[in-house]
mmCIF file of the N, C-alpha and C atoms, coordinates in Angstrom:
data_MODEL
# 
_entry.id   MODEL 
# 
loop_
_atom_site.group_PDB 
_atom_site.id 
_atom_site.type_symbol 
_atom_site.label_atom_id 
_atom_site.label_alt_id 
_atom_site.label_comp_id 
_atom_site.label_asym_id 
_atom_site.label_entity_id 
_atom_site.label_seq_id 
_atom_site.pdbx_PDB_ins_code 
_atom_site.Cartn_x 
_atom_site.Cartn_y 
_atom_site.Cartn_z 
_atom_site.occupancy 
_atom_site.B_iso_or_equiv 
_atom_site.pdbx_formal_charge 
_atom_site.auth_seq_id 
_atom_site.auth_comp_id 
_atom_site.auth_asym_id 
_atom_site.auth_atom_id 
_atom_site.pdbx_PDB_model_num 
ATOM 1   N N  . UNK A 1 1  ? -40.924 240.954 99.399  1.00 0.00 ? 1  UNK A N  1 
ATOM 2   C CA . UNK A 1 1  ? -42.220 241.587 99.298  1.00 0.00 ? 1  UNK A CA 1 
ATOM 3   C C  . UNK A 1 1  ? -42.312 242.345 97.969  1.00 0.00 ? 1  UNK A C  1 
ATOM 4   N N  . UNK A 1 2  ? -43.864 242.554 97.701  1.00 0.00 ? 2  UNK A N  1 
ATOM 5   C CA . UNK A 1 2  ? -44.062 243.456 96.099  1.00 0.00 ? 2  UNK A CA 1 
ATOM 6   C C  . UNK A 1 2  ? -43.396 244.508 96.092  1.00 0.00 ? 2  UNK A C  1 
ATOM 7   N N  . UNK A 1 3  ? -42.740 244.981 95.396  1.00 0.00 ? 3  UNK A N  1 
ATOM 8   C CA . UNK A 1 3  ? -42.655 246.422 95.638  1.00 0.00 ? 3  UNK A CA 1 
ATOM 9   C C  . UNK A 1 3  ? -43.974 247.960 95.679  1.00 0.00 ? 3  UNK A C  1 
ATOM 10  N N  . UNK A 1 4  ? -44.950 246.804 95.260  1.00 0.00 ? 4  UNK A N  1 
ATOM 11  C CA . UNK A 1 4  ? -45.846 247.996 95.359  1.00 0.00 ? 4  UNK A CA 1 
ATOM 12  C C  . UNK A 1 4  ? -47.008 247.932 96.444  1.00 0.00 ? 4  UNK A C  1 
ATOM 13  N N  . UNK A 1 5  ? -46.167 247.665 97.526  1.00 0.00 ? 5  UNK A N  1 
ATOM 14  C CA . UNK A 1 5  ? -46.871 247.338 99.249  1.00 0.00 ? 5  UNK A CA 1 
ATOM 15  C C  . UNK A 1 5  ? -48.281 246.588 98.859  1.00 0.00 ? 5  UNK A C  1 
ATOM 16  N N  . UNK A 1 6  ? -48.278 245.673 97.591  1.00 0.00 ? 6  UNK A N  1 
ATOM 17  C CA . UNK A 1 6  ? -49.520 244.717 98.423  1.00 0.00 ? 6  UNK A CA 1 
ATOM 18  C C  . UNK A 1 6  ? -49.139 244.041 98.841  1.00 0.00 ? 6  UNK A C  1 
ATOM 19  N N  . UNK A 1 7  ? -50.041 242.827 99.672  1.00 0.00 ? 7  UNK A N  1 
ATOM 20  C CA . UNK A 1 7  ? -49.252 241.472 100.360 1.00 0.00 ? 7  UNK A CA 1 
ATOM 21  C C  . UNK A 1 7  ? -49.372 240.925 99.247  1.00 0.00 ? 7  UNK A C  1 
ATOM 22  N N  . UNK A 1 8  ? -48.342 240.180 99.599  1.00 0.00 ? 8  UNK A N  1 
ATOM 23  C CA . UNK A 1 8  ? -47.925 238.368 98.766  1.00 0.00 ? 8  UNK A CA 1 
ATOM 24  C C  . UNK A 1 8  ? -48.443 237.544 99.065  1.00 0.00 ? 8  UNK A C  1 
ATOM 25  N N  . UNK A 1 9  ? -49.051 237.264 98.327  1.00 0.00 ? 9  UNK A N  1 
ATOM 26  C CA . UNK A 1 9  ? -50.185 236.022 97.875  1.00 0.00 ? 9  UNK A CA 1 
ATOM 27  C C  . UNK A 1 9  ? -49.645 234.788 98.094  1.00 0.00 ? 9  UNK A C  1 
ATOM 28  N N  . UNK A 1 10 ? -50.274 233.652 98.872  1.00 0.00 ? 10 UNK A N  1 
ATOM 29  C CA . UNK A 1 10 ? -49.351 232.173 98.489  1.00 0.00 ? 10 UNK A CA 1 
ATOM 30  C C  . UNK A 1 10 ? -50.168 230.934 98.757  1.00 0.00 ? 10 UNK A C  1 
ATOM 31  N N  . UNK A 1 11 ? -49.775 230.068 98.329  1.00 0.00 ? 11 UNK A N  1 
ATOM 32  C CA . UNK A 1 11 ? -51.108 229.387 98.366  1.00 0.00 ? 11 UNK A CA 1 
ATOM 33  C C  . UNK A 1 11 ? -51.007 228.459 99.654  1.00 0.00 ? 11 UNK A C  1 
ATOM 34  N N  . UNK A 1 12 ? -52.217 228.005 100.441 1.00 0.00 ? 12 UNK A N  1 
ATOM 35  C CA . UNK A 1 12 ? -52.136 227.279 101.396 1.00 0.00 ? 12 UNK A CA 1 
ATOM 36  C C  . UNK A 1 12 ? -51.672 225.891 101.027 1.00 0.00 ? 12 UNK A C  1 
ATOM 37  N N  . UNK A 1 13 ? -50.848 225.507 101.691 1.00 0.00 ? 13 UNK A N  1 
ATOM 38  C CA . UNK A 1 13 ? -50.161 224.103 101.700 1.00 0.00 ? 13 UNK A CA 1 
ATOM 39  C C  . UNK A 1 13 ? -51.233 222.739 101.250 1.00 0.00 ? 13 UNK A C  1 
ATOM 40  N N  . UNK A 1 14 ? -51.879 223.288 102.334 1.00 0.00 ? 14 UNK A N  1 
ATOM 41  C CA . UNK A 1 14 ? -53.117 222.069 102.678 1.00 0.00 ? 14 UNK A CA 1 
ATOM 42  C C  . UNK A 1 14 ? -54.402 222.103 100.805 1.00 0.00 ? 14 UNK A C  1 
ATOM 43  N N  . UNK A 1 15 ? -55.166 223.530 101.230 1.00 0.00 ? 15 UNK A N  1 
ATOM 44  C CA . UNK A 1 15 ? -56.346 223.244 100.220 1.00 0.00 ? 15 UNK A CA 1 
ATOM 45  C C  . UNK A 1 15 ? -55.930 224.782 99.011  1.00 0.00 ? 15 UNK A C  1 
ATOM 46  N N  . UNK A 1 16 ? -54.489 224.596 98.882  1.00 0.00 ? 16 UNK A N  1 
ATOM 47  C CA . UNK A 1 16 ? -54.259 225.465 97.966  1.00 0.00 ? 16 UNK A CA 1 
ATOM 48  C C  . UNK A 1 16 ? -55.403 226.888 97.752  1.00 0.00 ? 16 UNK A C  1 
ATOM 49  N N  . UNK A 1 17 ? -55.769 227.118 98.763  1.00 0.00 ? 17 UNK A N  1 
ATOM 50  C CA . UNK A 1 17 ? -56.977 228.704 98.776  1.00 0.00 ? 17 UNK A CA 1 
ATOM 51  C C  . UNK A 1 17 ? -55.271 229.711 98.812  1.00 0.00 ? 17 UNK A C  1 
ATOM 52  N N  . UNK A 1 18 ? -55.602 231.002 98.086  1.00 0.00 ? 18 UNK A N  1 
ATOM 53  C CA . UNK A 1 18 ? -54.820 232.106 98.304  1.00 0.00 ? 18 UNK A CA 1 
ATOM 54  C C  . UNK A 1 18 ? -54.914 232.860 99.535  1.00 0.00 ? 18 UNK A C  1 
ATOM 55  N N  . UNK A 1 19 ? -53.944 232.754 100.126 1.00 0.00 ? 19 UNK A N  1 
ATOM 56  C CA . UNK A 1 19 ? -53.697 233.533 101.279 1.00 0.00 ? 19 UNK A CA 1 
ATOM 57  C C  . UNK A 1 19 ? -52.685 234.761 101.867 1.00 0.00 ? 19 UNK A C  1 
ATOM 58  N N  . UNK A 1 20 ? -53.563 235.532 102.006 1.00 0.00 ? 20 UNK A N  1 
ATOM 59  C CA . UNK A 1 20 ? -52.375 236.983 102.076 1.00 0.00 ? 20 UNK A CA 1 
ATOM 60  C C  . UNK A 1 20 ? -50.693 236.779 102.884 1.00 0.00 ? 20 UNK A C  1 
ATOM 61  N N  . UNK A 1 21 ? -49.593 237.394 102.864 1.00 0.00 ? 21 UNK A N  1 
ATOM 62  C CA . UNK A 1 21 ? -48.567 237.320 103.738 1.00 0.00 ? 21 UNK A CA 1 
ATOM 63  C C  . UNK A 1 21 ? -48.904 238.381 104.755 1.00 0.00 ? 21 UNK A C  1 
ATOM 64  N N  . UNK A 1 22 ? -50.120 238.567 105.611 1.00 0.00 ? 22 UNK A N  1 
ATOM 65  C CA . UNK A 1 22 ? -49.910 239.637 106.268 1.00 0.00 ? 22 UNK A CA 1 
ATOM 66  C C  . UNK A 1 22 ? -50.124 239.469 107.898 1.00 0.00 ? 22 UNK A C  1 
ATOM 67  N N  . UNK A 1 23 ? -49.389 240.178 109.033 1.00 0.00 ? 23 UNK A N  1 
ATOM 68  C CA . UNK A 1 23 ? -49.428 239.829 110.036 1.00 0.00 ? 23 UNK A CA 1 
ATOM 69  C C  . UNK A 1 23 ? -50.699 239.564 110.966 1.00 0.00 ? 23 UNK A C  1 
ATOM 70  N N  . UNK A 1 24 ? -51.518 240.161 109.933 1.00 0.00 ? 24 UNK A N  1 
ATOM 71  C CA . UNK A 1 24 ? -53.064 239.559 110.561 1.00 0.00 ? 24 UNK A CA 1 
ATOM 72  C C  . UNK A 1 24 ? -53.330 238.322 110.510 1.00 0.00 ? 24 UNK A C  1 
ATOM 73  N N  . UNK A 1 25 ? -52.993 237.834 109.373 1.00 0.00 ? 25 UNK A N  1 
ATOM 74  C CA . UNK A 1 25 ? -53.280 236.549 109.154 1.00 0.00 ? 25 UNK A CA 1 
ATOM 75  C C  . UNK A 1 25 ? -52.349 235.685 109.964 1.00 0.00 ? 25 UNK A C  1 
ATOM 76  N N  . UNK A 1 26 ? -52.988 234.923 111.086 1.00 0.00 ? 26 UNK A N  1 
ATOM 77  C CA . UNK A 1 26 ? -52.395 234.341 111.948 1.00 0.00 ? 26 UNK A CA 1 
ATOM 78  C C  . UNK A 1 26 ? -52.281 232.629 111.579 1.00 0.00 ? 26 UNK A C  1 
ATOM 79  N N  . UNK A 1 27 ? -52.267 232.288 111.114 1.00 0.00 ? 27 UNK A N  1 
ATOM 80  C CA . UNK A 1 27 ? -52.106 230.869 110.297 1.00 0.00 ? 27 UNK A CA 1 
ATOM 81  C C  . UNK A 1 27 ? -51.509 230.658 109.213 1.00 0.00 ? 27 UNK A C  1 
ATOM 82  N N  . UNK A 1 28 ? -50.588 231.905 108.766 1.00 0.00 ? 28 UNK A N  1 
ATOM 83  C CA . UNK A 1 28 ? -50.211 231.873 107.332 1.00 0.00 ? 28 UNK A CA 1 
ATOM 84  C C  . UNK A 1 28 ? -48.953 230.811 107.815 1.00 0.00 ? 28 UNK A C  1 
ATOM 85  N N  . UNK A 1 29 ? -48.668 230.108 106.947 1.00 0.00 ? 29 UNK A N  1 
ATOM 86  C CA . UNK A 1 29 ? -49.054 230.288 105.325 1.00 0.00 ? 29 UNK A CA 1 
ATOM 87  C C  . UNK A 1 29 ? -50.169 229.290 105.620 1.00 0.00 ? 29 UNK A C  1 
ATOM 88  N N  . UNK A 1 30 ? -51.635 228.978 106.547 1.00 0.00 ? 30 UNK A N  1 
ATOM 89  C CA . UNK A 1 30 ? -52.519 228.481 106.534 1.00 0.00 ? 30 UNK A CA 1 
ATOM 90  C C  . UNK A 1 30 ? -53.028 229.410 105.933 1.00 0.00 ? 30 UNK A C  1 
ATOM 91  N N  . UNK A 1 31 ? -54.451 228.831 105.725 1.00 0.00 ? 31 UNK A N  1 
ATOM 92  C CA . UNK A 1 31 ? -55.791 229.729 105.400 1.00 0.00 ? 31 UNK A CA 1 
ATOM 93  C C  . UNK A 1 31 ? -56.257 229.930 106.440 1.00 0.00 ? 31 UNK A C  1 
ATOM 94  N N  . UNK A 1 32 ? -56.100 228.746 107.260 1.00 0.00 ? 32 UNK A N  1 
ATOM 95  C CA . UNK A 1 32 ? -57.122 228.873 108.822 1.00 0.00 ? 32 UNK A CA 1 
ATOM 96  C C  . UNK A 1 32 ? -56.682 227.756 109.477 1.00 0.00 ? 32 UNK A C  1 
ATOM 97  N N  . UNK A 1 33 ? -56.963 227.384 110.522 1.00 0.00 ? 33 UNK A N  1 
ATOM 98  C CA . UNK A 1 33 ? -56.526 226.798 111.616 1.00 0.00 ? 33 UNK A CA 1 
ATOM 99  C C  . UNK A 1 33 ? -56.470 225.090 111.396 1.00 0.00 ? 33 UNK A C  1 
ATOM 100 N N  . UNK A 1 34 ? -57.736 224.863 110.914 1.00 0.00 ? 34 UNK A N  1 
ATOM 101 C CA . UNK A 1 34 ? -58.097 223.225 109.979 1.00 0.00 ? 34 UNK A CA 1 
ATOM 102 C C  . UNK A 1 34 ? -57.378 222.769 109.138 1.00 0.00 ? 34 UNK A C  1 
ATOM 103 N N  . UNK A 1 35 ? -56.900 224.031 108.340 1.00 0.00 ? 35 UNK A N  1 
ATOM 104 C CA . UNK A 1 35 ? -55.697 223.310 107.550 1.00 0.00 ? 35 UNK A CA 1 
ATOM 105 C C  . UNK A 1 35 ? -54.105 223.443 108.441 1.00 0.00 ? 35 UNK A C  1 
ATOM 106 N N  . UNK A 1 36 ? -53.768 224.153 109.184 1.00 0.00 ? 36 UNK A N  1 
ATOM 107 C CA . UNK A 1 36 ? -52.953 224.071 110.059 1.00 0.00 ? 36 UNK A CA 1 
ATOM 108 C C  . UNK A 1 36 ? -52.664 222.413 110.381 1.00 0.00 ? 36 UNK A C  1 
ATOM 109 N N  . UNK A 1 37 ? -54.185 222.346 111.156 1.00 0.00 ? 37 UNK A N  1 
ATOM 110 C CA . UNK A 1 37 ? -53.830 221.278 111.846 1.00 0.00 ? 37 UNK A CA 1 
ATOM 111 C C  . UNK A 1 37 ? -54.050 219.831 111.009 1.00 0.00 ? 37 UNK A C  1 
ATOM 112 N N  . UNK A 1 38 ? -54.614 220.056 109.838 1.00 0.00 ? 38 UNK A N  1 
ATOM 113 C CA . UNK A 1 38 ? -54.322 218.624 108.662 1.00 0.00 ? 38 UNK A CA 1 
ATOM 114 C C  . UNK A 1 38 ? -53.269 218.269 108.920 1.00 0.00 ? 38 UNK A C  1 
ATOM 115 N N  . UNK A 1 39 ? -52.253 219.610 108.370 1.00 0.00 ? 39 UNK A N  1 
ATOM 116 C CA . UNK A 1 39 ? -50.717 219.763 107.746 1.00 0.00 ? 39 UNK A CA 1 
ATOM 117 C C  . UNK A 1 39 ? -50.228 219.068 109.514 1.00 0.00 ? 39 UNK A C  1 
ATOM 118 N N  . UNK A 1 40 ? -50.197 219.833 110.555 1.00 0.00 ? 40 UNK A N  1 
ATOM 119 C CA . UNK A 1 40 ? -49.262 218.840 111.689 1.00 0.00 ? 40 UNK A CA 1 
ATOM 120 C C  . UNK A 1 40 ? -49.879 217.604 111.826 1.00 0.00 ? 40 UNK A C  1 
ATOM 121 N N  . UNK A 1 41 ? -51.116 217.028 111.782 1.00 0.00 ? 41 UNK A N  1 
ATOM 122 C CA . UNK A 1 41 ? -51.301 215.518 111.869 1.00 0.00 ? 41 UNK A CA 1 
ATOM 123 C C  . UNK A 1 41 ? -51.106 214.770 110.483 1.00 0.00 ? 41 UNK A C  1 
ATOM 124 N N  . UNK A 1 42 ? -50.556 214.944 109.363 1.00 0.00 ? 42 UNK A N  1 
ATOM 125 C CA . UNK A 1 42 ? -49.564 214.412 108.334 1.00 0.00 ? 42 UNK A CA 1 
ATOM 126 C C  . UNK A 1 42 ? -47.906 214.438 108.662 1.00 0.00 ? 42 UNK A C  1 
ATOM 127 N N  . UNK A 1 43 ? -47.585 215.245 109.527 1.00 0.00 ? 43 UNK A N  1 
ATOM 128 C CA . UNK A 1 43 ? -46.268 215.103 109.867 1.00 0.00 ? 43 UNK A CA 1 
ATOM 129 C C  . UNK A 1 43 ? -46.045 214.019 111.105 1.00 0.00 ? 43 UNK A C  1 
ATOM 130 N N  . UNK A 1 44 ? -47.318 214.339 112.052 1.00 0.00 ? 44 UNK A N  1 
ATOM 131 C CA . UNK A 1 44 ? -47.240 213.640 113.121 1.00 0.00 ? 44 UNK A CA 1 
ATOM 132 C C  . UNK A 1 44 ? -47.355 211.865 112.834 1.00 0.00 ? 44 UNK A C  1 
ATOM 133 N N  . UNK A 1 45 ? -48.143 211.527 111.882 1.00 0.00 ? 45 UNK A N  1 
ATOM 134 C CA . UNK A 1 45 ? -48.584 210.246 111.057 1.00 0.00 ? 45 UNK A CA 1 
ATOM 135 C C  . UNK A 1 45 ? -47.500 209.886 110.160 1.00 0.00 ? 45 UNK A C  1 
ATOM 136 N N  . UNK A 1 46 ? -46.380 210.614 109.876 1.00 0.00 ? 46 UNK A N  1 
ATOM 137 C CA . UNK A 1 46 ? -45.154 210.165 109.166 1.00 0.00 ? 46 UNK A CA 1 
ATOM 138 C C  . UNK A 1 46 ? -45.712 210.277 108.017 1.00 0.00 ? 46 UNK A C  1 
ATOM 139 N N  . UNK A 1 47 ? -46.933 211.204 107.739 1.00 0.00 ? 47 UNK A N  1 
ATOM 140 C CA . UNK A 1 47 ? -47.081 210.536 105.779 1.00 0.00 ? 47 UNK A CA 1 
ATOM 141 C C  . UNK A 1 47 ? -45.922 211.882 105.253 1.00 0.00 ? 47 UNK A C  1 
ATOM 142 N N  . UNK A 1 48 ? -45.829 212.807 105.594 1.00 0.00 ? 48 UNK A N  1 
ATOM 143 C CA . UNK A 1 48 ? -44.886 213.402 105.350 1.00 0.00 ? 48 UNK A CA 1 
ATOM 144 C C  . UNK A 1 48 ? -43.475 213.652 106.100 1.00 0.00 ? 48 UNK A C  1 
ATOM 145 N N  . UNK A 1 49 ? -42.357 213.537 105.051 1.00 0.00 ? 49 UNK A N  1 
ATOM 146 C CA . UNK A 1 49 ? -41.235 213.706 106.040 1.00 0.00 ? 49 UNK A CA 1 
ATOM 147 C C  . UNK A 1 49 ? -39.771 214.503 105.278 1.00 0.00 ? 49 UNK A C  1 
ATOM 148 N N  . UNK A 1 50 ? -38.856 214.858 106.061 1.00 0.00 ? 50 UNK A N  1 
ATOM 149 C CA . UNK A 1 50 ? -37.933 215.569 105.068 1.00 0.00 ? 50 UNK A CA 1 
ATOM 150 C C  . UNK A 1 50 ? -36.392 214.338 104.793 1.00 0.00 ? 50 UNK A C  1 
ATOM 151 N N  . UNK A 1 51 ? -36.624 214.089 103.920 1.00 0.00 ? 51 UNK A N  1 
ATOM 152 C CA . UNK A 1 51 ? -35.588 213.319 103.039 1.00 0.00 ? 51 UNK A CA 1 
ATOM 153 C C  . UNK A 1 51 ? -34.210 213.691 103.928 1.00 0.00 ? 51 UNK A C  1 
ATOM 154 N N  . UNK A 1 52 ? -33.704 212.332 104.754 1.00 0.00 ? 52 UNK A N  1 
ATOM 155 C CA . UNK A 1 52 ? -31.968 212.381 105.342 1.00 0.00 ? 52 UNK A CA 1 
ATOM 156 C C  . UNK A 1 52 ? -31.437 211.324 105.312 1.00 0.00 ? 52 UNK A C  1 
ATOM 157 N N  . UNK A 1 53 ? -30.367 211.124 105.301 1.00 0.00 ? 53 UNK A N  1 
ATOM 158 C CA . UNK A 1 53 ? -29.319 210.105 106.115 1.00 0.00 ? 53 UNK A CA 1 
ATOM 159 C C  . UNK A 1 53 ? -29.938 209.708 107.211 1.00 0.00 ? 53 UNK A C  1 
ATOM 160 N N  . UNK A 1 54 ? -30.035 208.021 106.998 1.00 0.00 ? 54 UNK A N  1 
ATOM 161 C CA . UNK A 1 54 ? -30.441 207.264 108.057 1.00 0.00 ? 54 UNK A CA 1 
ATOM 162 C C  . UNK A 1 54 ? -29.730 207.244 109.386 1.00 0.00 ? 54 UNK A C  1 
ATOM 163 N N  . UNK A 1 55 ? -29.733 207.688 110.447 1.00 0.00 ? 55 UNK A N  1 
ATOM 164 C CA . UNK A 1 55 ? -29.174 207.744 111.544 1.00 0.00 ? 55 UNK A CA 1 
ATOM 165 C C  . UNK A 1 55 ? -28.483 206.454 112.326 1.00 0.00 ? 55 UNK A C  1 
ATOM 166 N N  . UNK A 1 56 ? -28.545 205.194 111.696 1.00 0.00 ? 56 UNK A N  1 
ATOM 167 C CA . UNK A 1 56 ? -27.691 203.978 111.703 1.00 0.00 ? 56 UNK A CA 1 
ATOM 168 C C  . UNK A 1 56 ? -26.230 204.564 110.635 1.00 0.00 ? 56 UNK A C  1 
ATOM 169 N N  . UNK A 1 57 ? -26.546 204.746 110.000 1.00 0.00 ? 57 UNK A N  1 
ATOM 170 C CA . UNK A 1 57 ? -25.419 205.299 108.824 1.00 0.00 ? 57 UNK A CA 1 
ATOM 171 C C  . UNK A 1 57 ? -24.993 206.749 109.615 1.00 0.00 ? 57 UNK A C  1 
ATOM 172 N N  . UNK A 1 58 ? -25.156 207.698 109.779 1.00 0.00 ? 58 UNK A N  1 
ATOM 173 C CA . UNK A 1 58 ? -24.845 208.754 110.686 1.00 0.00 ? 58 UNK A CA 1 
ATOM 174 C C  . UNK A 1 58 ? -23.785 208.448 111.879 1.00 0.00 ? 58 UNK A C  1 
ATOM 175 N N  . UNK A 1 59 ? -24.016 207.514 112.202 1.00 0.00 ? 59 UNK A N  1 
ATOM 176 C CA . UNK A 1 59 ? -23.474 207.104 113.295 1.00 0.00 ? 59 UNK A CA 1 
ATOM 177 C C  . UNK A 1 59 ? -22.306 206.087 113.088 1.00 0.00 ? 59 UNK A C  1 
ATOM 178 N N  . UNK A 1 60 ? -22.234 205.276 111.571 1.00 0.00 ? 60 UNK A N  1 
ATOM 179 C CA . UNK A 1 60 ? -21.808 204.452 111.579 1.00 0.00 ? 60 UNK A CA 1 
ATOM 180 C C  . UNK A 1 60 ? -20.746 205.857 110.939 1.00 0.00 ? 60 UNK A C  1 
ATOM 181 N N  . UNK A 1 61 ? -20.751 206.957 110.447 1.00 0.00 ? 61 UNK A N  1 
ATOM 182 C CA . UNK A 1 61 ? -19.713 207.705 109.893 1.00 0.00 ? 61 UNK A CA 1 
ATOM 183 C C  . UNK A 1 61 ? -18.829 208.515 110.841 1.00 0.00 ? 61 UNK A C  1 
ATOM 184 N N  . UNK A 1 62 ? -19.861 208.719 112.068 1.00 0.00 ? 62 UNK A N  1 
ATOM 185 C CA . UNK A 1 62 ? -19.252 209.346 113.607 1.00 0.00 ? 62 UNK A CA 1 
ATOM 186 C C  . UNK A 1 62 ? -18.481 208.670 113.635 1.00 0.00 ? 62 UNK A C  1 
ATOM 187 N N  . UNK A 1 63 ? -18.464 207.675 113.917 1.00 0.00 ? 63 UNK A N  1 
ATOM 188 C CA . UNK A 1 63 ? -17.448 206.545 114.765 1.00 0.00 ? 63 UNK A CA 1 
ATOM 189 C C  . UNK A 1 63 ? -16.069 206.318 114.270 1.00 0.00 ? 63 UNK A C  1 
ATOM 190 N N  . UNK A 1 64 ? -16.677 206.460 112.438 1.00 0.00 ? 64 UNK A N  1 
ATOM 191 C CA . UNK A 1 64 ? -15.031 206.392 111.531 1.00 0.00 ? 64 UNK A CA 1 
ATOM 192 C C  . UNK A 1 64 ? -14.159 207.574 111.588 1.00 0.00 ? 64 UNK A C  1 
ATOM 193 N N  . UNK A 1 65 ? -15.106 208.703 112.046 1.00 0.00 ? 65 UNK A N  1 
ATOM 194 C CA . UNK A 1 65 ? -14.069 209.963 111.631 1.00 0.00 ? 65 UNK A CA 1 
ATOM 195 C C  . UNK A 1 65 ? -13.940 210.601 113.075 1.00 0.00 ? 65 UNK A C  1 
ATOM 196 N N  . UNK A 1 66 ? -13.893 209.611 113.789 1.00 0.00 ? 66 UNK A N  1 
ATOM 197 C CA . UNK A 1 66 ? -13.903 210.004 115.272 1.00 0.00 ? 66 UNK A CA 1 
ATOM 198 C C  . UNK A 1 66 ? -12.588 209.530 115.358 1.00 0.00 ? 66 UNK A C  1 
ATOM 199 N N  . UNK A 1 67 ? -12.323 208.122 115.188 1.00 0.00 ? 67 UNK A N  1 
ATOM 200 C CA . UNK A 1 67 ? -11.092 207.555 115.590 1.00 0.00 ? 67 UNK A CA 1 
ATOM 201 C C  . UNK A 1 67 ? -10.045 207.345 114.452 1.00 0.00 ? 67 UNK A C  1 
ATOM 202 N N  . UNK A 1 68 ? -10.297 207.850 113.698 1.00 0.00 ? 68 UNK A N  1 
ATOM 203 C CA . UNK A 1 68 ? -9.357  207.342 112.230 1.00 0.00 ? 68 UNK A CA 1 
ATOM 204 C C  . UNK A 1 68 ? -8.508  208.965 111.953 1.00 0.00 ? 68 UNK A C  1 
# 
């Protein structure tokens, strides 16, 4: 936080509007609820996702360092 008790500013994910860090604001780091719910039906639609190890490969490394 600032040190000089304002809130921290940040921008909404979705339509980049500035939005306070403060516990009023109940959607942060939304602006509001619409962009909330853009942002979970892009995750839910797979257009966004977080970069891993394919879980065929995950498994194919369990198995080696399980029994070896």
């Amino acid at each position: 936080m600032p040190l000089n008790n304002s809130a921290l500013i940040v921008k909404c994910p979705t339509c980049k509007k500035p939005v306070p860090w403060l516990a009023e604001q109940i959607f942060k780091p939304f602006c509001c609820e619409r962009c909330k719910l853009i942002d979970l039906g892009e995750w839910a639609m797979e257009e966004k996702r977080i970069p891993c190890q394919a879980l065929d490969e995950l498994a194919d490394e369990f198995d080696e360092t399980q029994y070896h």
